[in-house]
C-alpha positions in Angstrom: 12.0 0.9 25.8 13.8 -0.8 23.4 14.8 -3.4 25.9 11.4 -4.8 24.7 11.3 -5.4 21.7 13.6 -7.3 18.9 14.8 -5.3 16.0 15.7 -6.3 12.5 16.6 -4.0 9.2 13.7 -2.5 7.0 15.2 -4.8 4.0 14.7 -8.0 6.1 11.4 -6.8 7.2 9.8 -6.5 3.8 11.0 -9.7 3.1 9.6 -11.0 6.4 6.1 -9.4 5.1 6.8 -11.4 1.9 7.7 -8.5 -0.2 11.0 -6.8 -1.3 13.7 -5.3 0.4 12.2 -2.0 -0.3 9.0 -2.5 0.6 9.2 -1.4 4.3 11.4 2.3 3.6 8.9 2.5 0.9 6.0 2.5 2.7 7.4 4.5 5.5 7.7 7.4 2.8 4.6 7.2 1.4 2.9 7.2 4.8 4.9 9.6 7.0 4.3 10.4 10.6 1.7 7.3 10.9 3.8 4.7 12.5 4.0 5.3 15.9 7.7 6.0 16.9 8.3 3.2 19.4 8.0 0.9 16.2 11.4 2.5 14.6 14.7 3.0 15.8 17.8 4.6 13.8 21.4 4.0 14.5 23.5 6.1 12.4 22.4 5.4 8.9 20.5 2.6 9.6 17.0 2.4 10.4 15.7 -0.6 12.5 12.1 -1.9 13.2 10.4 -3.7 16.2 8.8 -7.1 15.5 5.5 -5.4 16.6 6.0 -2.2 13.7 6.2 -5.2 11.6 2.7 -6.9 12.5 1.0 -2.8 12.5 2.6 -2.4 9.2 0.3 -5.6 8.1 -2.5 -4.4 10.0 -2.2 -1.2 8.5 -2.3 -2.8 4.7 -4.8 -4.7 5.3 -7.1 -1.8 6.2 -5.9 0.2 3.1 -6.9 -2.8 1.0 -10.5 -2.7 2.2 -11.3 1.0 2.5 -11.8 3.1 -0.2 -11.2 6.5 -0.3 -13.4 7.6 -3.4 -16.9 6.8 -3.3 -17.4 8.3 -6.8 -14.6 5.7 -8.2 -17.1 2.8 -7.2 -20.3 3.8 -9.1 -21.1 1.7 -12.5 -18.5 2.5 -15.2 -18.3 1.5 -18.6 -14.8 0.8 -20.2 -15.1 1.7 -24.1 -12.5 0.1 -26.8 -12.3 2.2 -29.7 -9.7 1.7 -32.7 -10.5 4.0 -35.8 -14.0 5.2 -34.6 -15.5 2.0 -34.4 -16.2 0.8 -31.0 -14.8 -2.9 -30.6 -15.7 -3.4 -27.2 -18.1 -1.9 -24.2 -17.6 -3.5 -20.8 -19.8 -3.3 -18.0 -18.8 -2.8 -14.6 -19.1 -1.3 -10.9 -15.8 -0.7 -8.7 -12.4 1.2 -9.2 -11.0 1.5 -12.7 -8.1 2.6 -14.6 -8.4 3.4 -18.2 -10.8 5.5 -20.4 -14.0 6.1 -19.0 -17.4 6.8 -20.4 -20.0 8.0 -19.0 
């Protein structure tokens, strides 16, 4: 099987996907078991992916973009800015936040 396909280093892969030479062995950490093993290929200490892992690591990311996994992290949300009791600044919004929430 790996006749087929052509194999390059995780490093040159997450450039290839035009992010950093970590990317790649990151993401393989953070999402373990999911890529489907004829994708990845390890000789000694180094670990080698198809052209094709590659192209379902992009389709992959672009699904995680577009789902969401919280539905009660999309409702309407209002951001508060408070310095010294006084509340500077409310702001209005529906979709995923970070930060102090009010309800």
């Amino acid at each position: 099987m790996t006749e087929k396909h052509e194999w390059i280093s995780l490093s040159q892969a997450g450039i290839k996907l035009g992010h950093d030479r970590s990317y790649v062995s990151l993401w393989l950490r953070r999402h373990p078991n999911n890529m489907p093993k004829e994708y990845l290929m390890e000789t000694g200490t180094v670990k080698l992916i198809s052209l094709e892992g590659i192209e379902w690591i992009k389709k992959q990311t672009k699904k995680e973009g577009v789902l969401v996994s919280n539905k009660g992290a999309n409702g309407d949300q209002h951001l508060e800015v408070t310095i010294l009791g006084v509340t500077l600044l409310t702001i209005h919004f529906t979709g995923r936040v970070r930060g102090k929430l009010v309800a």
